[in-house]
Every structure is written in C-alpha cells, then in structure tokens.
C-alpha positions as CSV (number, residue, x, y, z in Angstrom):
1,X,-98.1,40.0,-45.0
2,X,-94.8,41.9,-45.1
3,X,-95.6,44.0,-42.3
4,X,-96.0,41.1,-40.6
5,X,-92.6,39.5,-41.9
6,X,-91.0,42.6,-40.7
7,X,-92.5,42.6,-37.7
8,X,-91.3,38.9,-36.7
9,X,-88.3,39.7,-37.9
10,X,-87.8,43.0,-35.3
11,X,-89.0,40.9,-32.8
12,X,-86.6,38.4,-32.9
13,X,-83.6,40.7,-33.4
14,X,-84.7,42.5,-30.2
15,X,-85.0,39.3,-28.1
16,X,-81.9,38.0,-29.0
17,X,-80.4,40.9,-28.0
18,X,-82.2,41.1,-25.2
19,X,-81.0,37.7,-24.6
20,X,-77.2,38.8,-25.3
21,X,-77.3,42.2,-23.0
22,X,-78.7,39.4,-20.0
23,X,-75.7,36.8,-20.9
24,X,-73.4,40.1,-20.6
25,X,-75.0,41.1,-17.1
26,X,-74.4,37.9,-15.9
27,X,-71.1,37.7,-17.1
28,X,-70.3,41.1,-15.3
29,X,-71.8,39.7,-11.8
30,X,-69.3,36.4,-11.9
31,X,-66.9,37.5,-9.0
32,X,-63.2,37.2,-11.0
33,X,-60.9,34.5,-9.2
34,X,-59.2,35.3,-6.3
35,X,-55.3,35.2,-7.0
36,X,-53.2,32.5,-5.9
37,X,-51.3,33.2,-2.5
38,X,-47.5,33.9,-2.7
39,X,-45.6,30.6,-2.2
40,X,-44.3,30.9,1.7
41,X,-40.3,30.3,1.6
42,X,-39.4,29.1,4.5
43,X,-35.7,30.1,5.2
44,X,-33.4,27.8,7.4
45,X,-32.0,29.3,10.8
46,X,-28.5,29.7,10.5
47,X,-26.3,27.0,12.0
48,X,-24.7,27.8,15.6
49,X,-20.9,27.6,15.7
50,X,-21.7,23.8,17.7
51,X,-23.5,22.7,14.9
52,X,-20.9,24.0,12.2
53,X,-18.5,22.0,14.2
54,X,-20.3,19.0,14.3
55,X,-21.2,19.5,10.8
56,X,-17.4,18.6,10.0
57,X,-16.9,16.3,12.6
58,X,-19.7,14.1,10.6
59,X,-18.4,14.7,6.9
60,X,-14.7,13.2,8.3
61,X,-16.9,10.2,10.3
62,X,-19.0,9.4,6.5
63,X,-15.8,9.6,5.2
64,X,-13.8,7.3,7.6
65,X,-16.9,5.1,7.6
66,X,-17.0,4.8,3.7
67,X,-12.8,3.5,4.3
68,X,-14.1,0.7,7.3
69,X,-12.2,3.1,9.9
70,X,-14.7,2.2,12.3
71,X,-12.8,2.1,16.0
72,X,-9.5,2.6,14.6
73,X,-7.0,4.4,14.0
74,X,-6.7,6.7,17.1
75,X,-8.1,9.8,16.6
76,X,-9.1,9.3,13.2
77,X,-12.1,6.8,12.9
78,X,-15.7,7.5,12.4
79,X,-17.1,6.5,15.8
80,X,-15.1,9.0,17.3
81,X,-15.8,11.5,15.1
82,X,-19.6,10.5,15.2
83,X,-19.3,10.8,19.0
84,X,-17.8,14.0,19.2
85,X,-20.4,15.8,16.7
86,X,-23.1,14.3,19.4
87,X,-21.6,16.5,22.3
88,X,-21.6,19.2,20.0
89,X,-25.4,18.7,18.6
90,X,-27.4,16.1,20.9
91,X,-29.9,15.5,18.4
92,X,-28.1,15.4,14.8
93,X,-29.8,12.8,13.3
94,X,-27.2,12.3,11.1
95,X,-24.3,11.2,13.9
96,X,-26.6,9.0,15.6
97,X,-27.4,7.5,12.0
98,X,-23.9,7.2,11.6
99,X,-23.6,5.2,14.4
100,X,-25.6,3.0,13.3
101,X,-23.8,2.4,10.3
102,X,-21.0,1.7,11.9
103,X,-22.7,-1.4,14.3
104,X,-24.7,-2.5,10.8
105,X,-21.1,-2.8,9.2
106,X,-19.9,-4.9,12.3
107,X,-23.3,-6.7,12.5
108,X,-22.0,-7.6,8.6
109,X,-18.9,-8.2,8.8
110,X,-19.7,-10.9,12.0
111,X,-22.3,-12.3,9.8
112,X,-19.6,-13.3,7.3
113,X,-17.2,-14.5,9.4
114,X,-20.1,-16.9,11.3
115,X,-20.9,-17.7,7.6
116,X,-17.2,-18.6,7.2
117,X,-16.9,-20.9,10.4
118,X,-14.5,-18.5,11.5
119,X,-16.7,-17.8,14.9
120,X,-13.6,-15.9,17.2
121,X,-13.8,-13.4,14.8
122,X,-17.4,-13.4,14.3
123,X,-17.2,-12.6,18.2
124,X,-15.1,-10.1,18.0
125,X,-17.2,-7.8,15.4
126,X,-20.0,-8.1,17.8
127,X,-17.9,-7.0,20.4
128,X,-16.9,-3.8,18.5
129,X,-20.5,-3.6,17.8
130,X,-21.4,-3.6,21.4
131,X,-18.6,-0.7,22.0
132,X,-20.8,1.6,20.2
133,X,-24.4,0.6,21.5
134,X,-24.1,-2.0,24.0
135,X,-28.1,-2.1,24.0
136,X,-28.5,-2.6,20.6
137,X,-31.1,-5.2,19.5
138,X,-29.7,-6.8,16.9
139,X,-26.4,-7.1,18.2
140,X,-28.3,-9.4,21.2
141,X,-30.4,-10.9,18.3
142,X,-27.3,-11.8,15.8
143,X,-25.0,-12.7,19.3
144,X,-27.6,-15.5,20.2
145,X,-27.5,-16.9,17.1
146,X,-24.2,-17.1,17.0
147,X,-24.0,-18.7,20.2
148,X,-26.6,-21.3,19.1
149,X,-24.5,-22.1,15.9
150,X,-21.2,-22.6,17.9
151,X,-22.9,-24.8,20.0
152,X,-23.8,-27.2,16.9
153,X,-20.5,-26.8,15.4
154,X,-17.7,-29.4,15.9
155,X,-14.1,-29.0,18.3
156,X,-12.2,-26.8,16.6
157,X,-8.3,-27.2,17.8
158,X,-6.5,-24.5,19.4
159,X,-4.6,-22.4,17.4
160,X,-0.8,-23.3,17.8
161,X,0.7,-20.0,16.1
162,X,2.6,-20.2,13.2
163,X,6.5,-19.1,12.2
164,X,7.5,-16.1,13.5
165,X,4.0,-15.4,15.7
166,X,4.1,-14.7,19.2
167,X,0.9,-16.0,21.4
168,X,-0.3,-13.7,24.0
169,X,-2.0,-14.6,27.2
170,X,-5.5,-13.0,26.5
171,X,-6.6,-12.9,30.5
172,X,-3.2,-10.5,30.9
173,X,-4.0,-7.9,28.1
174,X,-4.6,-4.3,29.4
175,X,-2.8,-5.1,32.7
176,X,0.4,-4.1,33.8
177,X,1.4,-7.7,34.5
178,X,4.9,-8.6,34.7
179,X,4.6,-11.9,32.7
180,X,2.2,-10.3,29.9
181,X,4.9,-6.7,29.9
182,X,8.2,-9.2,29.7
183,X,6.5,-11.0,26.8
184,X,6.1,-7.6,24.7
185,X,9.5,-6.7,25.7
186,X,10.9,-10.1,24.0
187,X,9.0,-9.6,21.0
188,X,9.4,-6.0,20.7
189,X,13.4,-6.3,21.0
190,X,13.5,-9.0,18.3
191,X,11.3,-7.0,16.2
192,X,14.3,-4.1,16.3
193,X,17.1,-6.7,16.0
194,X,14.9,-8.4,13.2
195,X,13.7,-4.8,11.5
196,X,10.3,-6.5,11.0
197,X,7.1,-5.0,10.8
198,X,4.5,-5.7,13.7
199,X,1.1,-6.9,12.5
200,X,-1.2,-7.3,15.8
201,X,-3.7,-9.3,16.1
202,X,-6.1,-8.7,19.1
203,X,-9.9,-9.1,19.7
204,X,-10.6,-5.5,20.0
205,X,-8.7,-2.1,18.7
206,X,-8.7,-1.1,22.3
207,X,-6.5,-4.0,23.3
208,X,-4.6,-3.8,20.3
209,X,-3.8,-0.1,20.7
210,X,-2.6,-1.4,24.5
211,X,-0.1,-4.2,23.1
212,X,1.4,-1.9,20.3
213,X,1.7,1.0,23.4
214,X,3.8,-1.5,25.5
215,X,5.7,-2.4,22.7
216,X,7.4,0.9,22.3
217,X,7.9,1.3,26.1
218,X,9.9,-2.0,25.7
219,X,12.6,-0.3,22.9
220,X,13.0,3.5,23.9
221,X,13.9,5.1,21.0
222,X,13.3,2.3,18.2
223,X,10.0,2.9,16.1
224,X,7.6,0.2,16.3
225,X,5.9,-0.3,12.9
226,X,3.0,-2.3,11.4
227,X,-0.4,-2.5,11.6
228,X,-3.5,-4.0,14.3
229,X,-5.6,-6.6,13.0
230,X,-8.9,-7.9,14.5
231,X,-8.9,-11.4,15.4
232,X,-8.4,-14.3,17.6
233,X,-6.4,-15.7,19.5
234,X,-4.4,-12.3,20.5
235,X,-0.5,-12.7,18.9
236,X,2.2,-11.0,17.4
237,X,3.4,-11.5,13.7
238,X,6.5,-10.5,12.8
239,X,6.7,-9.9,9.1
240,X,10.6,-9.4,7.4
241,X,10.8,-5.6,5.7
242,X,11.0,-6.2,2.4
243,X,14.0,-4.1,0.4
C-alpha cells in the first residue's frame, strides 16, 4: 500500500510539472507587444515676410476693433488694417473673420438704434456695414426689416437743428459745389472767431472725413478741431472750449 502511496504521489508531482514546463512553453511562444509608434510632431512652416506683416496688420485691426474704430479714424481703424493684411495673405482666415466682426458690430449697433426708433441712424450702420461687404446677407436681411418697420412707423418731423448747429445739404456732400464749399467756409470761420470745437455729424465716416477736409481749406492756417459723429441729418455743432 505505500508503494502505491508513493507511486500516486510521484505521479502527480510529475504531471504538474509537466503541466507547468507546458504553461512556460506557451508563455515563451506569446509574441511580446509591438512598441507604440513615436508620436509624429508636426512642425509649422515658417511665416513668409507677407504673412509676418499681415500678422501685425491684424493684431492692430482686433485691437482697433475691440475700441469700435471700425471705418474711422483715417489710417488707423480695423477695416483698414483687416484689408491691408488680405493683400498681404489672400486667405487669412483671421482678416476675413475680422471683417466680419466689424459688419456684425454694425449689424448691432443698427439693431439698437431700430430698437430705439432712431431709424436715420439705424440706416446709416447698415450703410457702413455695406462698405465692407456690400453682398452680405444679413445686412440685406436686417435692411428689409428695417424698411418694413419704417413703413409702420408714424411721421417723424424734420429735424430743425438746434443752437449753435449748422444743417448741411446732404445731396451736395462730397461735391465741390459752391453753395455746399461757401456753407463750410461760414461755419469754419466762426468756428476760429468762436474757438469752438467741431463735432460732425454725417451719415458715413467717408463724408464726414470730406466736410472736416473742406473745413480746413476754408481757414488756412487755423486748426480745425473736434470729432465726426455718425448720424442724421448731416450738420455741424459747434461746441464752446471749455477753460
């Protein structure tokens, strides 16, 4: 019986090693994992001098956007600088986004003044608007609605001027008219004899630009200051200098 006992016993050491020395040669034919491939780093092209310039142009036309210098003042507003980056780089997503921006803030700002009742100058943001994208769809959208909302308003009365405002003949603005240049003349030499500051109110910066140009021309010499305002009907304020 102990021979037996002994016997079992050898047999099932041996089979479980048996059994062990198979789990090994198993484990020995797994084929190991194949390492992970390097990560591919892709590594920008460097920027042409054209797109290092128009790189600038569009920081100053976020900036000037950020400060509502949208058409104005010359040389220094962002659809200007948006529109020079574009010559530089055709396809800068970023200037024609910035473009964008600047019709969505006129888009805005007519939808408050409709909102207001005040619909000449409602009319005059979607005509800024239309300066930078004439074909824009929502200008076209907002403009109809506008018109459809004027339409159902009631007679408004002219605008009379008040003290110390100068009407201007609107149909005359940007033409070398003698009536419309003998009008800036008058108000440009009381401004000197006055000292006053010049606030100009026109429907566009263009045609504001135009009257406070003429202005100057009038007084050789004396320096025309104040500041352009968008708005309707086109006049002249003459505001005292303060001491």
């Amino acid at each position: 019986m102990f021979n037996i006992a002994v016997r079992c016993s050898l047999l099932i050491v041996v089979s479980v090693g048996l059994t062990a020395c198979q789990a090994n040669l198993w484990k020995k034919k797994e084929t190991p994992p194949l390492p992970s491939p390097a990560p591919v780093i892709q590594v920008p092209a460097p920027l042409t001098k054209e797109q290092q310039a128009a790189k600038l142009l569009i920081l100053n036309g976020e900036y000037t956007l950020s400060q509502n210098q949208l058409l104005t003042p010359a040389n220094d507003n962002a659809f200007d600088y948006f529109r020079a980056a574009l010559k530089l780089d055709p396809n800068n997503a970023r200037a024609k986004g910035g473009l964008q921006g600047i019709v969505m803030r006129y888009v805005d700002l007519a939808r408050q003044a409709a909102a207001r009742g005040n619909y000449s100058q409602a009319t005059t943001m979607l005509n800024n608007a239309r300066i930078v994208d004439p074909e824009n769809l929502l200008i076209k959208e907002v403009s109809a609605a506008l018109t459809e909302q004027i339409k159902s308003a009631p007679p408004v009365e002219p605008y009379r001027g008040g003290a110390n405002e100068f009407l201007l003949n609107a149909d005359l603005l940007g033409k070398d008219d003698p009536q419309i240049l003998a009008r800036l003349g008058e108000i440009a030499r009381k401004l000197k004899a006055t000292n006053s500051l010049a606030i100009i109110i026109a429907r566009t910066d263009v045609e504001g630009r135009w009257i406070y140009q003429k202005m100057r021309e009038a007084v050789p010499g004396h320096r025309v200051r104040g500041d352009i305002k968008l708005g309707s009907p086109a006049r002249v304020q003459l505001v005292p200098i303060t001491q």
